[in-house]
matplotlib code that plots the C-alpha trace (Angstrom):
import matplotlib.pyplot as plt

x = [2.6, 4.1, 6.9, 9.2, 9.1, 10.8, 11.7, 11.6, 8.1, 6.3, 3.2, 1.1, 1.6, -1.8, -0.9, 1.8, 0.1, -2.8, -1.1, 1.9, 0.6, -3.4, -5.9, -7.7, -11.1, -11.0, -9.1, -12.5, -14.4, -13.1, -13.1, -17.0, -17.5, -15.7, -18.0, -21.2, -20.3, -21.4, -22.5, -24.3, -22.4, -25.1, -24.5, -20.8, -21.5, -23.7, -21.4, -18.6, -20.4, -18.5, -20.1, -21.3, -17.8, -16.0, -16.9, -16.7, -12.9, -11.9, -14.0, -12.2, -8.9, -9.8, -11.2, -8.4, -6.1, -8.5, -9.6, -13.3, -16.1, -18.2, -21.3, -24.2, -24.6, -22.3, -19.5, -18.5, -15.6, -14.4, -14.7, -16.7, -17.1, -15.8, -13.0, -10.7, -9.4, -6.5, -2.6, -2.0, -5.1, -4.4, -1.2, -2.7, -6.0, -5.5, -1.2, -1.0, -2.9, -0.8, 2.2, 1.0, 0.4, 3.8, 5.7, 3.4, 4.0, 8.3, 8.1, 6.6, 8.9, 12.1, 15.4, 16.5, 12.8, 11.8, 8.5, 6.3, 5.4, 2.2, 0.7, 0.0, 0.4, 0.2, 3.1, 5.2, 4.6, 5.7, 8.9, 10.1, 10.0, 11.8, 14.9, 16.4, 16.3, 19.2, 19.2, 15.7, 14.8, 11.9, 10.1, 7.9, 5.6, 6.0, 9.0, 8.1, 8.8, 11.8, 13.4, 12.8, 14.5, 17.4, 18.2, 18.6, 22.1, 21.6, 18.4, 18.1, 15.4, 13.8, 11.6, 8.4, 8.3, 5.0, 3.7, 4.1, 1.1, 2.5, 0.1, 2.1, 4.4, 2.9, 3.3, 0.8, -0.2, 0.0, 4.2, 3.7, 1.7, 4.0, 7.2, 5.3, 4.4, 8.3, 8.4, 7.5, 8.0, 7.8, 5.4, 3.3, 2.3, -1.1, -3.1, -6.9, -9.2, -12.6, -13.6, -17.4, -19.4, -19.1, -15.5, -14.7, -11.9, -12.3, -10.2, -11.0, -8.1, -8.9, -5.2, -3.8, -6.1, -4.6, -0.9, -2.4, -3.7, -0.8, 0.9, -1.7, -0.8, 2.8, 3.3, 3.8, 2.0, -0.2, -0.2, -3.1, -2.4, -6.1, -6.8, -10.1, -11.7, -11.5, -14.2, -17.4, -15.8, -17.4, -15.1, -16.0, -13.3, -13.4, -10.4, -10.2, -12.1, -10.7, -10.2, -7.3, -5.3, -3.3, -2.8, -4.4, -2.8, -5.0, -5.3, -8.4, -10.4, -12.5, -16.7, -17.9, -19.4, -15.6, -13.8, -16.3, -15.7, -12.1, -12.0, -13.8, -11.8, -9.1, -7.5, -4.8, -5.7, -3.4, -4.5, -1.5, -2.9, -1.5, 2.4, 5.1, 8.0, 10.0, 7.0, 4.6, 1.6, -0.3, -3.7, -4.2, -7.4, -8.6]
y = [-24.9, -23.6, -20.4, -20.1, -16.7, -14.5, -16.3, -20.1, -19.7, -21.8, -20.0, -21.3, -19.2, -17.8, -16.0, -14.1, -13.2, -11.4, -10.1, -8.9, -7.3, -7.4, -6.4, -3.7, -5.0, -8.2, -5.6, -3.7, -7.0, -8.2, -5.5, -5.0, -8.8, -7.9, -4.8, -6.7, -10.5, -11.5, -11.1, -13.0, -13.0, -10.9, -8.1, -8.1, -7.9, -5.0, -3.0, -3.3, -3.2, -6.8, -10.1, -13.0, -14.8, -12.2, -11.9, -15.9, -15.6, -13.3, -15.1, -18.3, -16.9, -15.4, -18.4, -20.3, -18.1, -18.6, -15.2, -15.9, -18.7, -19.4, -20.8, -21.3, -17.8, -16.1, -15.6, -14.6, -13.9, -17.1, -17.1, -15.7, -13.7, -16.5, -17.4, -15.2, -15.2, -17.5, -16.0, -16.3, -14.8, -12.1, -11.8, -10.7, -8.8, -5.0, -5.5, -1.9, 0.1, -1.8, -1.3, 2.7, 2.3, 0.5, 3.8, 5.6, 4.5, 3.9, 7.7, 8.6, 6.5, 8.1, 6.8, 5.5, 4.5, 1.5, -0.5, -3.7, -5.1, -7.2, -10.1, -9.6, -9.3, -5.5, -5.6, -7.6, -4.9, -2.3, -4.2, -4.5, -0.4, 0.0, -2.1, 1.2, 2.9, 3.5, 2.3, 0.3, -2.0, -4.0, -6.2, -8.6, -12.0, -12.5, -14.0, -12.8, -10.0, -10.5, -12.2, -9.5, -7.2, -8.9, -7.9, -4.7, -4.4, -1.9, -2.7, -5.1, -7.6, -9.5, -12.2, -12.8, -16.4, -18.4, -21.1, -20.2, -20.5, -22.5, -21.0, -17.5, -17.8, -15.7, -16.0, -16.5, -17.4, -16.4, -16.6, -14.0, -11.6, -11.8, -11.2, -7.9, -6.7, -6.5, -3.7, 0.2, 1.2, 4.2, 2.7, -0.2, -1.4, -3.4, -4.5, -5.3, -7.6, -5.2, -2.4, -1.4, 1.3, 2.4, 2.0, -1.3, -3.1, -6.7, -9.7, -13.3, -15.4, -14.7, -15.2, -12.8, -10.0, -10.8, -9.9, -6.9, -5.6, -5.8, -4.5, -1.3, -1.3, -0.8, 1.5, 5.1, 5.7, 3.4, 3.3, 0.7, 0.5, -0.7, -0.4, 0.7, -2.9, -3.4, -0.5, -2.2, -5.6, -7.9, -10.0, -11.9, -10.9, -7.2, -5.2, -2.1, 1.0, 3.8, 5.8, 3.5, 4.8, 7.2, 7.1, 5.1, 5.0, 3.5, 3.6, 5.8, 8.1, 6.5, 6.3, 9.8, 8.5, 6.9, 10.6, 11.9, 9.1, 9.3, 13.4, 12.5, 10.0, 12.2, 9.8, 11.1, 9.5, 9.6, 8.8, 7.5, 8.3, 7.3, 9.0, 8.6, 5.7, 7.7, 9.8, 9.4, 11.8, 12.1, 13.5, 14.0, 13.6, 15.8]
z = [-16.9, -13.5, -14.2, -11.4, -9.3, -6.5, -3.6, -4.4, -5.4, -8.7, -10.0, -12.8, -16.2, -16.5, -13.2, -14.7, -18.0, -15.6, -13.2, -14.4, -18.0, -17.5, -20.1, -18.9, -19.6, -17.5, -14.7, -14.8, -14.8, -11.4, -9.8, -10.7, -10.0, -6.7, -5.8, -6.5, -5.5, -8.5, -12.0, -15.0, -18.4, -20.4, -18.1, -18.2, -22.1, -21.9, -19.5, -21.3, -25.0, -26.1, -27.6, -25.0, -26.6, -25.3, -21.8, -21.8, -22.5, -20.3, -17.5, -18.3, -18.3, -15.0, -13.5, -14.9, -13.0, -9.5, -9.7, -10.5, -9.8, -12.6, -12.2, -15.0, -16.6, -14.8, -11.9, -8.4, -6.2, -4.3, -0.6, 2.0, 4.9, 6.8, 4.3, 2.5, -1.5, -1.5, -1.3, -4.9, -6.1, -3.2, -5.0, -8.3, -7.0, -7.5, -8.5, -9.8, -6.7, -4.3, -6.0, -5.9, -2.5, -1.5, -3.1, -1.1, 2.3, 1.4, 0.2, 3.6, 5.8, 7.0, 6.7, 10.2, 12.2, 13.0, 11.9, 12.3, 9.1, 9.2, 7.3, 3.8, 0.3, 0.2, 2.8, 0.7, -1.9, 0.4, 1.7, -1.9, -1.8, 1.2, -0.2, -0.6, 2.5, 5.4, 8.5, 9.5, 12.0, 10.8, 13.3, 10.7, 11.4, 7.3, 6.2, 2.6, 3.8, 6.0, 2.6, 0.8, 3.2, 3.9, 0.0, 1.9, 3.9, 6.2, 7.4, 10.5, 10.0, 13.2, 12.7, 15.5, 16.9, 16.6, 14.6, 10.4, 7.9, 5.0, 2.5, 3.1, 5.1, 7.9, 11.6, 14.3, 17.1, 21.1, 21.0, 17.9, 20.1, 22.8, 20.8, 19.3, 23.4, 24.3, 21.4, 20.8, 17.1, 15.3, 12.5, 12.4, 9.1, 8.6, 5.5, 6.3, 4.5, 5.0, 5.9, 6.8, 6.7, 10.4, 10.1, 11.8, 10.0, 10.1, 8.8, 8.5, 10.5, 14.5, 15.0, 13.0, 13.9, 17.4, 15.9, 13.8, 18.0, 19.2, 16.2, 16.8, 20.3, 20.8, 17.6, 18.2, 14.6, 13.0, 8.9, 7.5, 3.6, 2.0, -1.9, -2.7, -3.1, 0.7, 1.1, 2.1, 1.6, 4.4, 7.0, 10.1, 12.8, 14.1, 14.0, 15.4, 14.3, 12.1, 14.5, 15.9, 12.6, 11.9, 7.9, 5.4, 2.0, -0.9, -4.5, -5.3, -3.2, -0.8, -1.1, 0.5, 3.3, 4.1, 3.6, 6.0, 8.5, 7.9, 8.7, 11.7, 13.1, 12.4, 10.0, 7.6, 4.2, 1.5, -2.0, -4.3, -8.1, -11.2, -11.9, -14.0, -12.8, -11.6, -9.2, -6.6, -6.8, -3.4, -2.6, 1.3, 2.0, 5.4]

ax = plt.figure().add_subplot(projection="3d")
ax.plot(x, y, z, "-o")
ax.set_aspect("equal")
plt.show()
């Protein structure tokens, strides 16, 4: 059955019931499926000390949703280093540290600066914050995101040129880089898909890690918002290093050979925990 959603979108039902009010075991089950690539089903039993039955429902209800593989005796993420998880599974990967991390970065950004919002679905999260604030100029190559923004009446929304990826509505392409090159902004806003052990960010689409350069080049600050499953996630198409940012915000603190790379890059990292509604706790991370 498809349920309809913000912004024209139709998403099947099982999306909703998992993303929107997930059960905390098969939460913990992806993300350790994530970490390792893959798992069999007697040792997702034995970690989390349920029946064989158990584990197979909650891996059906994932895979049902497309957030798993299953293969005989056990599962894996989809994709590959060359391929990334698909948009709607993006969309409910990790929902409640993005969503920390989205009232993270709108807490941070001032009233009145201007940004560039990249490709993404953690920067759709973070748009949805920053319905709120006074007097923004957003430059943006997502038009989820430019939608979601023009909600907002005192913020001035500009849209890139360049060709527009149906499967989320993100903007590419060499007209895309050039639109970005006319600009200097305050803040530039990027999501990543990995992140490796030496630091080098990488994504998967050649293209848009063209825009997120550019992006990176004509920002006066560079903000990268990654939730801790991008942390030794593998990609094919290098980045930038680290050192190229000025603040990551993500969910959890990062592995302790990250924090050390991060302090010496000189990277600001700021850790949104759990909080109450109505607060955002933050953790800087030196």
């Amino acid at each position: 059955m498809l349920v309809p959603a913000e912004h024209g979108l139709w998403l099947p039902e099982s999306y909703f019931t998992l993303a929107m009010n997930p059960n905390p075991r098969q939460t913990q089950l992806l993300e350790l499926v994530q970490a390792q690539g893959s798992a069999s089903i007697e040792f997702l039993a034995e970690t989390f000390s349920v029946t064989l039955q158990t584990v197979r429902r909650d891996v059906q209800r994932l895979a049902e949703a497309g957030l798993l593989s299953r293969f005989h005796g056990g599962v894996r993420m989809p994709g590959s280093t060359t391929e990334n998880i698909a948009y709607r599974q993006r969309q409910a990967l990790s929902l409640d540290g993005k969503t920390r991390i989205a009232k993270a970065i709108a807490a941070a950004v001032p009233h009145g600066c201007s940004l560039i919002i990249n490709i993404g679905t953690t920067m759709e999260t973070v748009a949805r914050e920053l319905r709120q604030h006074r007097g923004l100029r957003v430059i943006t190559n997502n038009l989820n995101v430019a939608q979601i923004l023009s909600d907002n009446p005192d913020c001035e929304v500009i849209v890139t040129g360049g060709v527009v990826r149906g499967v989320d509505r993100g903007i590419v392409g060499e007209a895309t880089v050039d639109f970005i090159r006319q600009f200097k902004v305050d803040i530039g806003l990027i999501g990543i898909s990995g992140i490796e052990a030496d630091g080098t960010m990488r994504d998967f689409d050649y293209r848009e890690v063209k825009v997120a350069k550019a992006i990176i080049e004509h920002s006066r600050q560079v903000w990268l918002a990654a939730d801790h499953t991008k942390f030794n996630r593998p990609a094919m198409v290098e980045l930038a290093h680290l050192s190229h940012i000025d603040r990551l915000f993500t969910d959890a603190p990062p592995p302790d050979s990250f924090a050390q790379l991060l302090e010496h890059s000189g990277v600001e990292c700021s850790v949104a925990q759990d909080a109450p509604a109505y607060e955002t706790t933050l953790t800087l991370v030196r």
